[in-house]
PyMOL Python script that loads the backbone (N, CA, C, O; Angstrom):
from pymol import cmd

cmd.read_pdbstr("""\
ATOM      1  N   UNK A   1     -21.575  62.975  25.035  1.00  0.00           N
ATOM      2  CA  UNK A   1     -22.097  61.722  24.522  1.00  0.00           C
ATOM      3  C   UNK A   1     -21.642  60.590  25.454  1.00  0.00           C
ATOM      4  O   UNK A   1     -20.459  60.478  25.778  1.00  0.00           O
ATOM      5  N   UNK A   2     -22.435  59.897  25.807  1.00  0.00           N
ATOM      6  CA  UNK A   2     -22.086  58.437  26.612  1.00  0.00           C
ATOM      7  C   UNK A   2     -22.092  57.092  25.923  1.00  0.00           C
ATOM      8  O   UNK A   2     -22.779  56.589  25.033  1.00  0.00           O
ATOM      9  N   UNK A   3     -20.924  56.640  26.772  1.00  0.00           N
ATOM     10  CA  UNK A   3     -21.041  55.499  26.047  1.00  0.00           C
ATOM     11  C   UNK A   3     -20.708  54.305  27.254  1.00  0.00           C
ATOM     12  O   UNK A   3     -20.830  54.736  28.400  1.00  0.00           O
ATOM     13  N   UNK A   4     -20.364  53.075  27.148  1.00  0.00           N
ATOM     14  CA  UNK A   4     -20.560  52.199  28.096  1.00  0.00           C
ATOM     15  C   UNK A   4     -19.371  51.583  28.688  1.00  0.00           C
ATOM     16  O   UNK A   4     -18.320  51.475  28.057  1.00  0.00           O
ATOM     17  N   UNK A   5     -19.529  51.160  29.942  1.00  0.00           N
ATOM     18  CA  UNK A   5     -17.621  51.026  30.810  1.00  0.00           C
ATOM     19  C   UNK A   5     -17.497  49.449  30.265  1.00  0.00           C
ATOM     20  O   UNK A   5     -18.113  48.389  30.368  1.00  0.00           O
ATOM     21  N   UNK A   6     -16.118  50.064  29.522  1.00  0.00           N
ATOM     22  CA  UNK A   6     -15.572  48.494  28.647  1.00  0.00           C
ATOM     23  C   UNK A   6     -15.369  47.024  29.691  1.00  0.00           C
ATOM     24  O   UNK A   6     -15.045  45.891  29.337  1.00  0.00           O
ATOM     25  N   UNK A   7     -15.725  47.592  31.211  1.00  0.00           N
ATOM     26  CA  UNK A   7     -15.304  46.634  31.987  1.00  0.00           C
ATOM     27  C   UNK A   7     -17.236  46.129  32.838  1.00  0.00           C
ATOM     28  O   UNK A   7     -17.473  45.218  33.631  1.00  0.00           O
ATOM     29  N   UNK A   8     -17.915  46.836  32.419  1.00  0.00           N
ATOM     30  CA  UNK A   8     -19.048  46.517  33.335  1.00  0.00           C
ATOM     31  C   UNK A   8     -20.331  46.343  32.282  1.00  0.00           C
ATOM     32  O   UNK A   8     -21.138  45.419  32.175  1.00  0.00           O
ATOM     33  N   UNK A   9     -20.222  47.388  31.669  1.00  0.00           N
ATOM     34  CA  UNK A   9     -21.096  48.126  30.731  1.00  0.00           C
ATOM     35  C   UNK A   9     -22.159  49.390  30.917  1.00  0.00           C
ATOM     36  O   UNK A   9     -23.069  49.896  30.260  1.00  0.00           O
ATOM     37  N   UNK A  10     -21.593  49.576  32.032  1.00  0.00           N
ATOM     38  CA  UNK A  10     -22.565  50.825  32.518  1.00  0.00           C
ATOM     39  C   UNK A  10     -22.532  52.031  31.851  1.00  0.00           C
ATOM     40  O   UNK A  10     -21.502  52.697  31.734  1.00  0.00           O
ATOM     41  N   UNK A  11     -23.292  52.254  31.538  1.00  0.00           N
ATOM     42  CA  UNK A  11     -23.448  54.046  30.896  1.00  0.00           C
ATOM     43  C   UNK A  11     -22.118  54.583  31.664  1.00  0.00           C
ATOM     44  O   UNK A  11     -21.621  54.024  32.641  1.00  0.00           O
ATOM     45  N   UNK A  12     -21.608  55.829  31.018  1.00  0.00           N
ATOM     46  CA  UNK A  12     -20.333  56.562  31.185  1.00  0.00           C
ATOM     47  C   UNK A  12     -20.100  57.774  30.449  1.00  0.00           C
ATOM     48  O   UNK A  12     -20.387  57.770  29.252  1.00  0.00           O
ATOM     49  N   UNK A  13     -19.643  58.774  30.955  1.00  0.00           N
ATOM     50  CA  UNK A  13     -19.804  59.696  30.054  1.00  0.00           C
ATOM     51  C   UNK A  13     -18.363  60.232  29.296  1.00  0.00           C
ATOM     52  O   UNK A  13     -18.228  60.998  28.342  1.00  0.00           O
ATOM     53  N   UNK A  14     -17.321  59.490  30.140  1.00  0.00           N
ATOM     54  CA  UNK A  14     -15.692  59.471  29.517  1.00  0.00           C
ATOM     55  C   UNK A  14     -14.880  58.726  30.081  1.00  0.00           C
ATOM     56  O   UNK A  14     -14.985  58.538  31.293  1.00  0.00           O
ATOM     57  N   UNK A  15     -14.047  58.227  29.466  1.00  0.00           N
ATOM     58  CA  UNK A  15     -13.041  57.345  30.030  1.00  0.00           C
ATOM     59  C   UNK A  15     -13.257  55.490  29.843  1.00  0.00           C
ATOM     60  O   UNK A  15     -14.227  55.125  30.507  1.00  0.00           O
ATOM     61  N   UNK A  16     -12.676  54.519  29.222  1.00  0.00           N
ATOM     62  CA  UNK A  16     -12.629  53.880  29.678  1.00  0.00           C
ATOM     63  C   UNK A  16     -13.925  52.504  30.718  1.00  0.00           C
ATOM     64  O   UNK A  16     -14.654  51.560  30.414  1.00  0.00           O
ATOM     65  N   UNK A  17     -13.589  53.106  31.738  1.00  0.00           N
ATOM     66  CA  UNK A  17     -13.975  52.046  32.945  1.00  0.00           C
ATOM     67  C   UNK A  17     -14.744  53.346  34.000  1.00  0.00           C
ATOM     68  O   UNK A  17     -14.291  54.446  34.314  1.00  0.00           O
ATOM     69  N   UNK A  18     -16.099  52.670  34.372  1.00  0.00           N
ATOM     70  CA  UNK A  18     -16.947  53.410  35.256  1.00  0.00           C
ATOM     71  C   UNK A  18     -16.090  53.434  36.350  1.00  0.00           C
ATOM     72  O   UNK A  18     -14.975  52.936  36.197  1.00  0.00           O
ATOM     73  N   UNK A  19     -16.395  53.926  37.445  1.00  0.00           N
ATOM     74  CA  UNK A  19     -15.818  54.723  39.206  1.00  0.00           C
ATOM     75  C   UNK A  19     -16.224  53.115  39.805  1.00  0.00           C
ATOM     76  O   UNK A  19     -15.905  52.699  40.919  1.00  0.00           O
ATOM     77  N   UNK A  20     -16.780  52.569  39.064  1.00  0.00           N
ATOM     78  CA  UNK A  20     -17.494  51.043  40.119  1.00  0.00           C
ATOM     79  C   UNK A  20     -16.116  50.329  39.601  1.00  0.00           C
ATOM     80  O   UNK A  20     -15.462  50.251  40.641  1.00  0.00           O
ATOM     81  N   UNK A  21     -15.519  49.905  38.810  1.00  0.00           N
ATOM     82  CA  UNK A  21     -14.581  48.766  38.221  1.00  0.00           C
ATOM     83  C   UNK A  21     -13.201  49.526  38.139  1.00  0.00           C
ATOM     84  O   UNK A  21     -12.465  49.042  37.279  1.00  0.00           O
ATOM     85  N   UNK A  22     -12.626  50.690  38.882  1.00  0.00           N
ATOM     86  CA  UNK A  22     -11.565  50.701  39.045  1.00  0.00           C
ATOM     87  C   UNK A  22     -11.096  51.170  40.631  1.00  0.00           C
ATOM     88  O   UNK A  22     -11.676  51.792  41.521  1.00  0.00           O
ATOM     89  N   UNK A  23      -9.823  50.579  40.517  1.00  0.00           N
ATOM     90  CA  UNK A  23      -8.999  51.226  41.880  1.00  0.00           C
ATOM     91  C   UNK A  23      -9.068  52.751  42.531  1.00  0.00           C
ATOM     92  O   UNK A  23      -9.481  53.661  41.813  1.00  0.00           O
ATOM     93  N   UNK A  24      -8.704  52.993  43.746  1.00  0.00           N
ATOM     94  CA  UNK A  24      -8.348  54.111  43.975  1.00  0.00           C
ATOM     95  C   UNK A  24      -7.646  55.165  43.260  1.00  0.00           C
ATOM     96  O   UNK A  24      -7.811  56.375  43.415  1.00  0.00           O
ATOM     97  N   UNK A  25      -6.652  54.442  42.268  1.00  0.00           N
ATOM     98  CA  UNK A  25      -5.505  55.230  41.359  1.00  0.00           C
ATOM     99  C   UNK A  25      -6.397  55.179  40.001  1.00  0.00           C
ATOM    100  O   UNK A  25      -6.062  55.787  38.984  1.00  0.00           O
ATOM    101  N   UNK A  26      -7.454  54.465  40.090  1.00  0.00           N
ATOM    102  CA  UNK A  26      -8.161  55.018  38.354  1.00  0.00           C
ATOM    103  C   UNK A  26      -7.284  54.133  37.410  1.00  0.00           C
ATOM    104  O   UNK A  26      -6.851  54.547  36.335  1.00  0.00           O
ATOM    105  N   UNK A  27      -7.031  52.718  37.966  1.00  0.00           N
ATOM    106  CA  UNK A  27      -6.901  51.940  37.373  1.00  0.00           C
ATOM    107  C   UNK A  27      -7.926  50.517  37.411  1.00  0.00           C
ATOM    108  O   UNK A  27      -8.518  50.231  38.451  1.00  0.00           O
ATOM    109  N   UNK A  28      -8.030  49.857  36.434  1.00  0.00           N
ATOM    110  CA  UNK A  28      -8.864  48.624  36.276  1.00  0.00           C
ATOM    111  C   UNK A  28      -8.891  47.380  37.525  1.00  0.00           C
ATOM    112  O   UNK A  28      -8.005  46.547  37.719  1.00  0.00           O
ATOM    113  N   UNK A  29      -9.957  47.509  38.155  1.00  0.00           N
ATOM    114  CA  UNK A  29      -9.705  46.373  39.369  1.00  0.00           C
ATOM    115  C   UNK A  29      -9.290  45.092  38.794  1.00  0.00           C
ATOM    116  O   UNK A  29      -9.860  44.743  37.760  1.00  0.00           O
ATOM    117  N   UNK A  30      -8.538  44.459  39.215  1.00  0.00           N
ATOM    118  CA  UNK A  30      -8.342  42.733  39.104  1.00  0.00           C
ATOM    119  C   UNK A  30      -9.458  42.063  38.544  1.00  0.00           C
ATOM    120  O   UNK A  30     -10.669  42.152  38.747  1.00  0.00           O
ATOM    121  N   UNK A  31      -8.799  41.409  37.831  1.00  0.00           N
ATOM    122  CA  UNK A  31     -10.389  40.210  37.727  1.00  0.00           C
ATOM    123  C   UNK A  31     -11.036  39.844  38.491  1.00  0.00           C
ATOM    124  O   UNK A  31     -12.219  40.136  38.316  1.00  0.00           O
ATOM    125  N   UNK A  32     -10.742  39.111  39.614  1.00  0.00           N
ATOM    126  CA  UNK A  32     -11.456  38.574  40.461  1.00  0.00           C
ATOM    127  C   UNK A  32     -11.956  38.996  41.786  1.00  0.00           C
ATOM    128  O   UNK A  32     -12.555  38.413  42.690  1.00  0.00           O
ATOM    129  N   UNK A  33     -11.466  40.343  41.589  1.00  0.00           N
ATOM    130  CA  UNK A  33     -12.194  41.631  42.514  1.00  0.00           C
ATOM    131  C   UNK A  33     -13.722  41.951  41.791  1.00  0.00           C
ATOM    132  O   UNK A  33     -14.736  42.148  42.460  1.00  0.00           O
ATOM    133  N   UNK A  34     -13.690  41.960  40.680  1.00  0.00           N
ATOM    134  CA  UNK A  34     -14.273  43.046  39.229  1.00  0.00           C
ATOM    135  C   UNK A  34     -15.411  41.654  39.419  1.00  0.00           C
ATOM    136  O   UNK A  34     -16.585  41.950  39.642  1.00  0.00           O
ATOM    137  N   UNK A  35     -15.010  40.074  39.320  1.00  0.00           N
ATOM    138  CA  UNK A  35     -15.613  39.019  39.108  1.00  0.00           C
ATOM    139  C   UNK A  35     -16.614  38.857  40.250  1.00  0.00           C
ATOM    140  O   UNK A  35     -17.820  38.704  40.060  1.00  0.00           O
ATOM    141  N   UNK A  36     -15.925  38.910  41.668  1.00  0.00           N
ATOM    142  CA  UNK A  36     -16.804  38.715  42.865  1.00  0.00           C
ATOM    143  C   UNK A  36     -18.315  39.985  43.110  1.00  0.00           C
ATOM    144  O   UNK A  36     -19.496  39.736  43.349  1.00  0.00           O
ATOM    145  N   UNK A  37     -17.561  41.406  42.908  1.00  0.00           N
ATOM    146  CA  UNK A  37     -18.337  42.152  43.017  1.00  0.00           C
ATOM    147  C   UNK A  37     -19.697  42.519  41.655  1.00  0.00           C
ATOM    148  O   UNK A  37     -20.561  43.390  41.753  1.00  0.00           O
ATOM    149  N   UNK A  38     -19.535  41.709  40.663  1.00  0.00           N
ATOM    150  CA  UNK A  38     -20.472  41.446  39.634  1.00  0.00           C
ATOM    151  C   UNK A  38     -21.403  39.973  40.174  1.00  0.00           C
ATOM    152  O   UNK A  38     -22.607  40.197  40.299  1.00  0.00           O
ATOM    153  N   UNK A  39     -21.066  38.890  40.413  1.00  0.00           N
ATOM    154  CA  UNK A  39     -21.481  38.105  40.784  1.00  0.00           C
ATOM    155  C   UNK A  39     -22.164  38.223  41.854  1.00  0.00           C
ATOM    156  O   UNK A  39     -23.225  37.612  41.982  1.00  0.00           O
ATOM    157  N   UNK A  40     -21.536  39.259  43.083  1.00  0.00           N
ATOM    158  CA  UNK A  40     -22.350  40.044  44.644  1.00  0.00           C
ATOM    159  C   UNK A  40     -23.628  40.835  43.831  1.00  0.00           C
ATOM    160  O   UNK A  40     -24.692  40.999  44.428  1.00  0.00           O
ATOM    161  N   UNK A  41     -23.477  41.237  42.652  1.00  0.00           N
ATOM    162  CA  UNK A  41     -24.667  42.322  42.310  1.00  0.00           C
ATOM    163  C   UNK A  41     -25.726  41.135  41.529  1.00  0.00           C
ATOM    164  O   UNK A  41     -26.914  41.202  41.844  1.00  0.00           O
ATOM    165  N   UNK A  42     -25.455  40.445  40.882  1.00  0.00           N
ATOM    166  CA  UNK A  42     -26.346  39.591  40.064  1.00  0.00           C
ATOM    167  C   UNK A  42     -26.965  38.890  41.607  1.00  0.00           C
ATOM    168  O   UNK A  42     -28.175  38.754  41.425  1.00  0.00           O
ATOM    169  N   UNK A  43     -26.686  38.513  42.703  1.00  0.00           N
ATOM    170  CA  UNK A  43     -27.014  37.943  43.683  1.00  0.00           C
ATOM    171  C   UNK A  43     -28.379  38.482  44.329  1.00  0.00           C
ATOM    172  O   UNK A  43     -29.440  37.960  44.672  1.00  0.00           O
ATOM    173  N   UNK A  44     -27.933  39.562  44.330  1.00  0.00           N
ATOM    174  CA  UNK A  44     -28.651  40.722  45.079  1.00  0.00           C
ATOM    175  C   UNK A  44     -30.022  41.186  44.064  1.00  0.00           C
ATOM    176  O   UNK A  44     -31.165  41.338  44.493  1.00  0.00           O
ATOM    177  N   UNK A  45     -29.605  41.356  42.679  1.00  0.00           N
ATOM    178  CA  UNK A  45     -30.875  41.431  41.615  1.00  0.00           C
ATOM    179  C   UNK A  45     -31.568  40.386  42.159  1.00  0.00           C
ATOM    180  O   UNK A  45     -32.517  40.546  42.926  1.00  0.00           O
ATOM    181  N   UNK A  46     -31.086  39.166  41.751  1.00  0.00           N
ATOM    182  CA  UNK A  46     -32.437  37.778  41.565  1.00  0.00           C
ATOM    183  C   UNK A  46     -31.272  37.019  42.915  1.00  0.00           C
ATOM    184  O   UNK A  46     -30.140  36.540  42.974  1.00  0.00           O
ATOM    185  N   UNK A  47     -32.760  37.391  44.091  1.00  0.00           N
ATOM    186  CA  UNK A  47     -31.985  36.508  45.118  1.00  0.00           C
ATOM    187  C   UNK A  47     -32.387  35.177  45.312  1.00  0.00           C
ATOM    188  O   UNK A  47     -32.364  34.643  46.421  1.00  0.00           O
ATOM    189  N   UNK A  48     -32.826  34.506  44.082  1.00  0.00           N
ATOM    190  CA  UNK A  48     -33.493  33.091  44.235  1.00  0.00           C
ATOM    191  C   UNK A  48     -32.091  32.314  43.501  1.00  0.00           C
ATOM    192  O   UNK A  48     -31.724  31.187  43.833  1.00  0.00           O
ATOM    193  N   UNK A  49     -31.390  33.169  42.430  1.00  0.00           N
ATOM    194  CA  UNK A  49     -30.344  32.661  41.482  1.00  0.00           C
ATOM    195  C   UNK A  49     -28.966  32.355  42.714  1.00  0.00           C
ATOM    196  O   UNK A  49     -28.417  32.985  43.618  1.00  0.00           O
ATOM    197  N   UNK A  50     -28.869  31.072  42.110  1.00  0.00           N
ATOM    198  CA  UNK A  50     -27.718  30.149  42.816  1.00  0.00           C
ATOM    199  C   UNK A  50     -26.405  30.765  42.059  1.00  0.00           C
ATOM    200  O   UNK A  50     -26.192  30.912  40.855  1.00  0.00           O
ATOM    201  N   UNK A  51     -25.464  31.126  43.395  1.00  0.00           N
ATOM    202  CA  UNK A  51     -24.357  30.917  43.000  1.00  0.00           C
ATOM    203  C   UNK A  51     -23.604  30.847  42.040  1.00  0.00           C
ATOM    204  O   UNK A  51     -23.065  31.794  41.469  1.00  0.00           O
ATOM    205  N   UNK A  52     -23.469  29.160  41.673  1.00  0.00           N
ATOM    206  CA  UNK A  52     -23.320  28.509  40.540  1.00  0.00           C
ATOM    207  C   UNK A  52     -23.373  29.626  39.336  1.00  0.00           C
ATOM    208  O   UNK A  52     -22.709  30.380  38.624  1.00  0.00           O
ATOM    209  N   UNK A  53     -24.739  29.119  39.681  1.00  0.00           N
ATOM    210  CA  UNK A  53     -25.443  30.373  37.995  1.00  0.00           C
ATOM    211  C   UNK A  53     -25.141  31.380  37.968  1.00  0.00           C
ATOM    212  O   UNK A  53     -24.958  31.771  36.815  1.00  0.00           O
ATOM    213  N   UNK A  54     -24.896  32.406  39.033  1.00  0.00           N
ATOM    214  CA  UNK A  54     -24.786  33.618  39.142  1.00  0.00           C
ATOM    215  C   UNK A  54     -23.145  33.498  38.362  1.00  0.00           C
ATOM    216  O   UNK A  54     -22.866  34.195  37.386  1.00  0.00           O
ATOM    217  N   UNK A  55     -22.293  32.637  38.893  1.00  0.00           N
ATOM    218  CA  UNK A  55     -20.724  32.617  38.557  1.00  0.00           C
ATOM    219  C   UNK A  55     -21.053  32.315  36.909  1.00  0.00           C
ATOM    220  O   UNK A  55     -20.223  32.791  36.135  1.00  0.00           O
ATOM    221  N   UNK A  56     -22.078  31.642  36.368  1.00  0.00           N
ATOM    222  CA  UNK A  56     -22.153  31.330  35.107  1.00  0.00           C
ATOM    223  C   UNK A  56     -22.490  32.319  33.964  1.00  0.00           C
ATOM    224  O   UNK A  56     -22.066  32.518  32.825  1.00  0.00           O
ATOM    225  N   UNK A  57     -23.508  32.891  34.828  1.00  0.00           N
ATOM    226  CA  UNK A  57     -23.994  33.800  34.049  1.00  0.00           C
ATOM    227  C   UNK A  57     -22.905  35.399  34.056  1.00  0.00           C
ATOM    228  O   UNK A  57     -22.859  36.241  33.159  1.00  0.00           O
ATOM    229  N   UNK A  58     -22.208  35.398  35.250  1.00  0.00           N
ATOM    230  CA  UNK A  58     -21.447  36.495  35.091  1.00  0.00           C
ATOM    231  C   UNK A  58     -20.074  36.303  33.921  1.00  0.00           C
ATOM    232  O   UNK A  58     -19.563  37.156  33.196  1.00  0.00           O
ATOM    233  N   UNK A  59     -19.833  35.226  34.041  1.00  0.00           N
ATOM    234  CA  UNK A  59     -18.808  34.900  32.877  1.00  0.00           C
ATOM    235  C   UNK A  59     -19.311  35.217  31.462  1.00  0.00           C
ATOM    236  O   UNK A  59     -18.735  35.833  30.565  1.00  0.00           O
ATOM    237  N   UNK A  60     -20.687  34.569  31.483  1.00  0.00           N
ATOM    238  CA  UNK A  60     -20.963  34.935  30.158  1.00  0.00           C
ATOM    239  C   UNK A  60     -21.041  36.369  30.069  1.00  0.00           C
ATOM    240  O   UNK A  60     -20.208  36.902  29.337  1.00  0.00           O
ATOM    241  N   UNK A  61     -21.689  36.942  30.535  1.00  0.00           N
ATOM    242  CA  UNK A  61     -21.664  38.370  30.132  1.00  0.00           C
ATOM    243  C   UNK A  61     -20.019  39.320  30.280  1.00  0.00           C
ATOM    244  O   UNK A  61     -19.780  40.278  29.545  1.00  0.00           O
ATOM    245  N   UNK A  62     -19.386  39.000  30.970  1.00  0.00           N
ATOM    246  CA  UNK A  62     -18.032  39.299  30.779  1.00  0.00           C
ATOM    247  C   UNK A  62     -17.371  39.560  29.488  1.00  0.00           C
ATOM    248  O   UNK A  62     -16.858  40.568  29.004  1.00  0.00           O
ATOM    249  N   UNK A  63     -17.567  38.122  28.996  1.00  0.00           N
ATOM    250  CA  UNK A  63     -16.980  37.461  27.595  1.00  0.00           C
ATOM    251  C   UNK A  63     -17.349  38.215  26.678  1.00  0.00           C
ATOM    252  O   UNK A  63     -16.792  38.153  25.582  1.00  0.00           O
ATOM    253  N   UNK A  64     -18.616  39.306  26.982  1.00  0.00           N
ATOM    254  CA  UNK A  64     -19.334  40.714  25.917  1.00  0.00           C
ATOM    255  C   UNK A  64     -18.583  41.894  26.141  1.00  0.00           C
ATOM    256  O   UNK A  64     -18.848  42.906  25.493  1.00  0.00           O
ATOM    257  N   UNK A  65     -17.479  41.879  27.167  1.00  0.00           N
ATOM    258  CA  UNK A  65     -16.869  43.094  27.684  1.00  0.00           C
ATOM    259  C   UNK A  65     -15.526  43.505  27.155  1.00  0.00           C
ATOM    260  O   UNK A  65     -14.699  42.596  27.222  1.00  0.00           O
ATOM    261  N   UNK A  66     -15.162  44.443  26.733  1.00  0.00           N
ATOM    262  CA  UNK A  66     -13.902  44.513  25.731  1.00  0.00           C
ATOM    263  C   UNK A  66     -12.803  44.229  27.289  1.00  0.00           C
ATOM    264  O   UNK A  66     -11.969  43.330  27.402  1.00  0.00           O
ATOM    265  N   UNK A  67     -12.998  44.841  27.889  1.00  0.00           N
ATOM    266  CA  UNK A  67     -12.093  44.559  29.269  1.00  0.00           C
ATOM    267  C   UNK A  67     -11.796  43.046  29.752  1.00  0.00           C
ATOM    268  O   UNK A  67     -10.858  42.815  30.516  1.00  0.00           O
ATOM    269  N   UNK A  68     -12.492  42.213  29.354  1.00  0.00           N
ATOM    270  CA  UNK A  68     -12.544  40.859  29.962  1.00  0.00           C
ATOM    271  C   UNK A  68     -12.266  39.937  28.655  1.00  0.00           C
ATOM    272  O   UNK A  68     -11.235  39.316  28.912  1.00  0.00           O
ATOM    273  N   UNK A  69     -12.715  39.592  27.421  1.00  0.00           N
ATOM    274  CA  UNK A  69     -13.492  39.241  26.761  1.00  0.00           C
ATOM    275  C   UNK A  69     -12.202  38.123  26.759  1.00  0.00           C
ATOM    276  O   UNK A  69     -12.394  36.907  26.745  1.00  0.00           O
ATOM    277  N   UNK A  70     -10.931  38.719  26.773  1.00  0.00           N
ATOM    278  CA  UNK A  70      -9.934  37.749  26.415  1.00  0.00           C
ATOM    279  C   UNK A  70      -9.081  37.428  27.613  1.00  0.00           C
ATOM    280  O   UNK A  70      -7.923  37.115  27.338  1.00  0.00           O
ATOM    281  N   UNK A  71      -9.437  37.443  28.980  1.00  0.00           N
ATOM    282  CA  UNK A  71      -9.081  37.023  30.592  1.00  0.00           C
ATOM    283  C   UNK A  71      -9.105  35.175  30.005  1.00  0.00           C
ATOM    284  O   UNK A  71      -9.802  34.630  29.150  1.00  0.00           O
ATOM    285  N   UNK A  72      -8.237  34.737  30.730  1.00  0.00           N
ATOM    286  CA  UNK A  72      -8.057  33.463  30.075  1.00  0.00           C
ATOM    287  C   UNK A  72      -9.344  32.386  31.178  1.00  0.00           C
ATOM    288  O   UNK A  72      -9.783  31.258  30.953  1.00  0.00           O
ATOM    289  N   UNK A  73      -9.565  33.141  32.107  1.00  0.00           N
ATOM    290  CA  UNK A  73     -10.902  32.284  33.171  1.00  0.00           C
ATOM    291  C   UNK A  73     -12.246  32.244  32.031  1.00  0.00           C
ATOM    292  O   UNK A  73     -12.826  31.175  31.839  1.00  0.00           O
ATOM    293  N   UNK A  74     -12.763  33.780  31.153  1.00  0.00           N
ATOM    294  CA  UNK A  74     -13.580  33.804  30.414  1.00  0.00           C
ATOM    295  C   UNK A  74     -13.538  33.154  29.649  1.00  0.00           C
ATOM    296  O   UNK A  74     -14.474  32.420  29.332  1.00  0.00           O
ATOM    297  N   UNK A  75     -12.316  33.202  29.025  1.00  0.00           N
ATOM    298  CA  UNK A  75     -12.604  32.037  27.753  1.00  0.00           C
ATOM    299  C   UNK A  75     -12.420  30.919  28.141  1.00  0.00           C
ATOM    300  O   UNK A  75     -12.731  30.277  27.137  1.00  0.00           O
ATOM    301  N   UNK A  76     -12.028  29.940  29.159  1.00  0.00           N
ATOM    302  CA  UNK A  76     -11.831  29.173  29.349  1.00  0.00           C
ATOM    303  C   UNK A  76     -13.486  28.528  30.058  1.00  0.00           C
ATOM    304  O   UNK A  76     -13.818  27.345  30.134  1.00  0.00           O
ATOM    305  N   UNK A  77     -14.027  29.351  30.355  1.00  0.00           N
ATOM    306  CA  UNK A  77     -15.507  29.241  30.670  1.00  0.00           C
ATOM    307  C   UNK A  77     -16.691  29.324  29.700  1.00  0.00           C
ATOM    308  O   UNK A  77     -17.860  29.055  29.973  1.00  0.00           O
ATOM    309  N   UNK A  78     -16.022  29.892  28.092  1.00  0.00           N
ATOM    310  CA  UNK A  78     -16.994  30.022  26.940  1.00  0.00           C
ATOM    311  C   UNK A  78     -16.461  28.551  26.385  1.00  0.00           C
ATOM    312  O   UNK A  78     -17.138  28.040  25.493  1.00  0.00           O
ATOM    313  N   UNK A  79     -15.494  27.964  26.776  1.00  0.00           N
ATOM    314  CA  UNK A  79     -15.277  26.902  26.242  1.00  0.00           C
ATOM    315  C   UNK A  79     -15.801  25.576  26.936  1.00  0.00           C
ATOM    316  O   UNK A  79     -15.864  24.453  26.437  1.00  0.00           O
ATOM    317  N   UNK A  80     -16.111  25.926  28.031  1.00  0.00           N
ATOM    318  CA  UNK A  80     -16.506  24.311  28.536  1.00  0.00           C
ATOM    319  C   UNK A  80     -18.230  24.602  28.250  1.00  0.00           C
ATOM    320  O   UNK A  80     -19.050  23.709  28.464  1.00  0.00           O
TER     321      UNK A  80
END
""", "prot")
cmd.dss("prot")
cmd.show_as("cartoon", "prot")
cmd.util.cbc("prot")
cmd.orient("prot")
């Protein structure tokens, strides 16, 4: 049964965090490793979406992620 990486949301079939959002040791990348390379992929989907937005919109969807939801950058970004 699959279910989804608490850090990305990608389909998964065990564990945690997909092979994309952790370290070499099969631990959880940094935030702002995890942050840049989500924001590099939203870039690359819609290459008309600015930056900005891309950083905006990746926060928000973060803030849906059991891995992130309580990173003090996320909430501090659901708050402004």
């Amino acid at each position: 049964m699959s279910h989804q990486c608490e850090s990305c949301g990608m389909p998964i079939e065990n564990g945690a965090y997909c092979q994309y959002c952790v370290d070499p040791q099969g631990k959880l990348q940094d935030f702002d490793t995890r942050f840049e390379r989500m924001v590099g992929w939203a870039l690359r989907e819609d290459p008309g979406l600015s930056r900005p937005q891309a950083e905006a919109n990746t926060l928000k969807y973060m803030a849906r992620m059991p891995a992130w939801k309580d990173h003090p950058r996320v909430v501090g970004a659901m708050r402004s």
